[in-house]
C-alpha positions in Angstrom: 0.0 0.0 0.0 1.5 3.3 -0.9 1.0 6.5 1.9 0.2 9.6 0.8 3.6 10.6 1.8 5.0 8.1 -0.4 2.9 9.7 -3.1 4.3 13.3 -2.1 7.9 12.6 -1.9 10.7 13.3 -4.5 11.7 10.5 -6.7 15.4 11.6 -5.2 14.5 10.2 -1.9 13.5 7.4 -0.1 14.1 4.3 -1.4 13.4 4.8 -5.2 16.1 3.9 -7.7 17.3 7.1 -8.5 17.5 7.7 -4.2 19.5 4.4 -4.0 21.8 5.2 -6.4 22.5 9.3 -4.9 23.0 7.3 -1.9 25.7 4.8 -2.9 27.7 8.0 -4.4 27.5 9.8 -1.1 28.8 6.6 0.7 31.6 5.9 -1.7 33.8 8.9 0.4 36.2 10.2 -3.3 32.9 11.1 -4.4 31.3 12.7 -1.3 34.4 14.5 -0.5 34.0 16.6 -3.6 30.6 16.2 -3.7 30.9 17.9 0.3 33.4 21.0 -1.7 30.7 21.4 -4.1 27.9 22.0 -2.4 29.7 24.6 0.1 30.8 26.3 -2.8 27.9 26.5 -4.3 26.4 28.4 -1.1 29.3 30.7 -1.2 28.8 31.9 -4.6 25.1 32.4 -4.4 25.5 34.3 -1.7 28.2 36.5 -2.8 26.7 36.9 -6.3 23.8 38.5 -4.1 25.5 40.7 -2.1 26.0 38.7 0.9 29.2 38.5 1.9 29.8 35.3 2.6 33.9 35.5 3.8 33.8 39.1 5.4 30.7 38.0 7.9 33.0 35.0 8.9 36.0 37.4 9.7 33.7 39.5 11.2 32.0 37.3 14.0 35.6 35.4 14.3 36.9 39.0 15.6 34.0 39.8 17.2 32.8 36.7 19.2 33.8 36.2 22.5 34.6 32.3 22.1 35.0 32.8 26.1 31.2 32.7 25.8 31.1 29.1 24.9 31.8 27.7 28.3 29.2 30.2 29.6 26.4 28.9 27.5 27.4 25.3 27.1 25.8 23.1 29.3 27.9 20.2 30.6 24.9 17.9 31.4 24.6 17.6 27.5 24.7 14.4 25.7 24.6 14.7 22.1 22.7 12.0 20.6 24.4 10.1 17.5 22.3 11.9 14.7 23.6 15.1 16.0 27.3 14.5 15.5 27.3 13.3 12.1 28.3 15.9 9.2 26.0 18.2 8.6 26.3 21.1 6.0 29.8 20.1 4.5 30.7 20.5 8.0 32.9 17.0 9.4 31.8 18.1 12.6 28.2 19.4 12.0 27.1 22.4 14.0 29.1 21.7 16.5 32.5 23.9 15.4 32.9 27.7 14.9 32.8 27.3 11.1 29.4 26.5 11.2 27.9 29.2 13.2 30.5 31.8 11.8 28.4 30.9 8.5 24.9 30.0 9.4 23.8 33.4 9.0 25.2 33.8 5.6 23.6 30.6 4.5 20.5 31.0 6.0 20.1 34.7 4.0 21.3 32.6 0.7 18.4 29.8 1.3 16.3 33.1 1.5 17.4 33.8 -1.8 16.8 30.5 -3.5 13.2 30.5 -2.3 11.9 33.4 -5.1 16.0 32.9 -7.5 13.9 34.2 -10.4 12.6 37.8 -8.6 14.6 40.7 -8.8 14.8 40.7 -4.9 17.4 41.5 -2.3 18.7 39.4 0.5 16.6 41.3 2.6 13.4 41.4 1.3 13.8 37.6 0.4 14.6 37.0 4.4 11.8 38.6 5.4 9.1 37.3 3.0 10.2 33.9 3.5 10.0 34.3 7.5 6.5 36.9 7.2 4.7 34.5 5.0 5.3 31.4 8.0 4.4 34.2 10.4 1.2 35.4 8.4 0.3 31.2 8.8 0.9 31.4 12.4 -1.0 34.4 13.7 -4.5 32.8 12.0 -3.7 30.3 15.0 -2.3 32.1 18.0 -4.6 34.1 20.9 -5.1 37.5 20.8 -2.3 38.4 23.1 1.0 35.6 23.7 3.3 35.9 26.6 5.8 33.0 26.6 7.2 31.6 23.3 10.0 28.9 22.4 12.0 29.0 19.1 13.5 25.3 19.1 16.3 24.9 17.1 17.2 28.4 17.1 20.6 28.5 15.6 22.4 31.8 15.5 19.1 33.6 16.5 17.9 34.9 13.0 14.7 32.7 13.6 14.4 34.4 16.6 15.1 37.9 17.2 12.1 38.2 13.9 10.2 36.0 15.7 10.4 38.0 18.8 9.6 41.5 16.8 7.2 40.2 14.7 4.8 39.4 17.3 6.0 41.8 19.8 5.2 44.6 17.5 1.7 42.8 16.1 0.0 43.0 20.1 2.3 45.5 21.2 2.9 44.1 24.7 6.0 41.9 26.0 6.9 38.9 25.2 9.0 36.4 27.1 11.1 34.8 24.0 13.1 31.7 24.4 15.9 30.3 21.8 17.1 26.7 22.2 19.8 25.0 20.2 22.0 22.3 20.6 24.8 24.0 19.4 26.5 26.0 22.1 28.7 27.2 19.0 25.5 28.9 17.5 24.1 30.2 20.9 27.3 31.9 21.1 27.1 33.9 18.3 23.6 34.2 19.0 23.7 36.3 22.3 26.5 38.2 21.1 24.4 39.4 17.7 21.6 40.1 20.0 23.1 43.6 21.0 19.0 44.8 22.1 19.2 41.8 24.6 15.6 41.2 23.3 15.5 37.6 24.0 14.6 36.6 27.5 17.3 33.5 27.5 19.5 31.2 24.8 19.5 27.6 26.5 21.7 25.2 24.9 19.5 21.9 25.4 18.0 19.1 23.8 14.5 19.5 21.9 13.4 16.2 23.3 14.3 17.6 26.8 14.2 21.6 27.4 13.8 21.2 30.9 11.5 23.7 30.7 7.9 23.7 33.0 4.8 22.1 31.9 2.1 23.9 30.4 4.2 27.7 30.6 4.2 28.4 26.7 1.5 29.9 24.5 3.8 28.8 21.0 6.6 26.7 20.0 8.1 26.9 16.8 10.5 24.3 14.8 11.8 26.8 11.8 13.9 24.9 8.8 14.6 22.3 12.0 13.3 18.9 11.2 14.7 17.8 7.7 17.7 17.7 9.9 16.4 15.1 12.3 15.4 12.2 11.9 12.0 11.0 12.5 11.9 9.3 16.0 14.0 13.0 17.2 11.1 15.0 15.9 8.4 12.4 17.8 10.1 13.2 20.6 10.2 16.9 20.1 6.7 17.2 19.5 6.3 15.3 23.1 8.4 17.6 24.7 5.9 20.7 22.3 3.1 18.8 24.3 4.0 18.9 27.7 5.8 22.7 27.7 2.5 24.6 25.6 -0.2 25.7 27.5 -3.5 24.1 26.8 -4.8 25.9 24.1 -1.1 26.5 23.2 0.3 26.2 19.1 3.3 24.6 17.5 4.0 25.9 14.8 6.5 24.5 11.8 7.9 25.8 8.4 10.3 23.1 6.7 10.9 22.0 2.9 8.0 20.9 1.4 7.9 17.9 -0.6 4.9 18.4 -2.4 6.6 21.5 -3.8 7.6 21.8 -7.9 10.5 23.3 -7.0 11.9 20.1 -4.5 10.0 17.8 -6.9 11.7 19.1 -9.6 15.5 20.2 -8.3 18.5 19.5 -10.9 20.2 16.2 -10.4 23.6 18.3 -9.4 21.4 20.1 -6.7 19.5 17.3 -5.0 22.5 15.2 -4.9 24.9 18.3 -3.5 21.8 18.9 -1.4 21.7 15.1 -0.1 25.0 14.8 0.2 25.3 17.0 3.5 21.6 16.8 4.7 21.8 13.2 6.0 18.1 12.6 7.2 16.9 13.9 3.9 15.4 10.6 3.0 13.8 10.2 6.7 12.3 13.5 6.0 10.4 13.6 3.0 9.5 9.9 4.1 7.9 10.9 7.0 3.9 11.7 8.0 4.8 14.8 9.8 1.1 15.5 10.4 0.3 12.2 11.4 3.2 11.9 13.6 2.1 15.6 15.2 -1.6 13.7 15.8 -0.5 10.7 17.4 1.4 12.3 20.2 -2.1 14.2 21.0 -2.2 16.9 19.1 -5.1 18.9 17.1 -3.7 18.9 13.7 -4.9 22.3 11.8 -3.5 22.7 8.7 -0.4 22.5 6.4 -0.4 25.0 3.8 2.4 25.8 1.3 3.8 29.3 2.7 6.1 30.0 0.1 7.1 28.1 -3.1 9.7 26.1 -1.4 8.0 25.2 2.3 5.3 23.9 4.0 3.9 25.5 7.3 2.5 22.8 9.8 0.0 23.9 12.7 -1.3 22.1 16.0 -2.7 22.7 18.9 -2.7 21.1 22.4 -5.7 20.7 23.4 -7.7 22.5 26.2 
């Protein structure tokens, strides 16, 4: 019996022939290493073509960091689990090393890019249409007025800190704004970008865990976070969602959409650059995000494609 999912998914992943054979290139390590080179120059020269620039923001935050911070942030009590310390991003070491977060800001205002590559747009505009239009989903959900809100997966903050003023400036009334990442690398850089100390704490934690209290948040969102997990993390994510949200409370998600023409229909060279340093990809656009968000208890609302690239997923706990 094929799932709807199945249906949905890209011929380039799962377990299709064209997947398989990605796959065996990315494992046969000649190929992925250039394959890994590729892809990260690939990001460097979108983004430079566009006017982000790519090497000078590295120098930048490797000047302006304090990597003292680190052992501030970092919490000891933190085990990594396995799918976190695989590569990720052309990265050997994933998101845990300074290269990463020295870059993720760049490479998240180049993904902003790629969303709308045939408008005349700047990186700017593109950033915030692709983060208003998840936003503009989110608000048809939330109460009139929100107090206490968790960005999981946060990274260097960007999802954040717009986040934050989006909704602080929508009710005009405070906001307690959370950021949690694995990565104290990222958290790092995200405090010190955050020069208005507008968000209430960064905690580096697990999603599964947050050690946050029961029923103290009116929305939790998971932005660009799970096609990096795989599918028994995100379960356990959306447990953790459930316990931590008020009743009442939303969790909200924007990730690539597999129903999309554009992911459906991505060059050979770019899905298999794309594959080659997203590891889960195939547990991803595999998985019944909806269904999984149901089975843990909550009220699914809607997914609807926010921008031509991603999906935005809504539930709520209920009362």
């Amino acid at each position: 019996m094929i799932s709807p999912t199945d249906k949905l998914k890209p011929a380039w992943a799962g377990n299709d022939l064209l997947s398989r054979f990605v796959n065996l290139l990315i494992k046969t390590k000649p190929i992925y290493g250039i394959m890994k080179s590729q892809a990260r120059q690939v990001l460097i020269k979108t983004a430079e073509k566009n006017d982000i620039p790519w090497r000078n923001n590295y120098q930048e935050l490797e000047q302006s960091v304090p990597k003292e911070l680190l052992n501030s942030l970092a919490n000891v009590d933190v085990i990594y689990p396995d799918y976190y310390q695989l590569p990720f991003h052309a990265y050997d070491q994933g998101n845990l090393c300074w290269s990463a977060a020295f870059e993720a800001a760049s490479a998240t205002y180049s993904m902003g890019l790629r969303v709308w590559k045939d408008e005349d747009l700047t990186w700017q505009d593109a950033q915030q249409r692709l983060r208003h239009s998840f936003f503009h989903v989110v608000e048809q959900y939330t109460p009139a007025i929100i107090t206490d809100i968790l960005d999981l997966g946060c990274s260097v903050g960007i999802s954040t800190q717009t986040l934050h003023q989006y909704f602080s400036q929508k009710q005009n009334a405070p906001i307690n704004t959370i950021g949690l990442d694995l990565s104290p690398y990222m958290l790092t850089v995200a405090q010190t970008t955050d020069t208005d100390h507008q968000i209430s704490q960064w905690i580096h934690g697990l999603g599964e865990s947050t050690g946050l209290a029961d029923n103290s948040l009116d929305l939790v969102t998971l932005q660009f976070v799970i096609h990096e997990l795989p599918r028994q993390a995100t379960r356990a994510i959306f447990c953790e969602a459930l316990r931590t949200l008020k009743p009442g409370g939303i969790l909200a998600i924007v990730d690539n959409n597999p129903a999309s023409p554009v992911i459906q229909n991505l060059p050979p060279v770019l899905f298999t650059l794309m594959k080659s340093t997203e590891p889960w990809s195939d547990d991803y656009y595999t998985f019944d995000v909806e269904a999984a968000m149901q089975e843990v208890g909550f009220d699914y609302q809607t997914t609807v494609p926010s921008d031509p690239r991603h999906r935005t997923i809504i539930g709520i706990k209920p009362d």
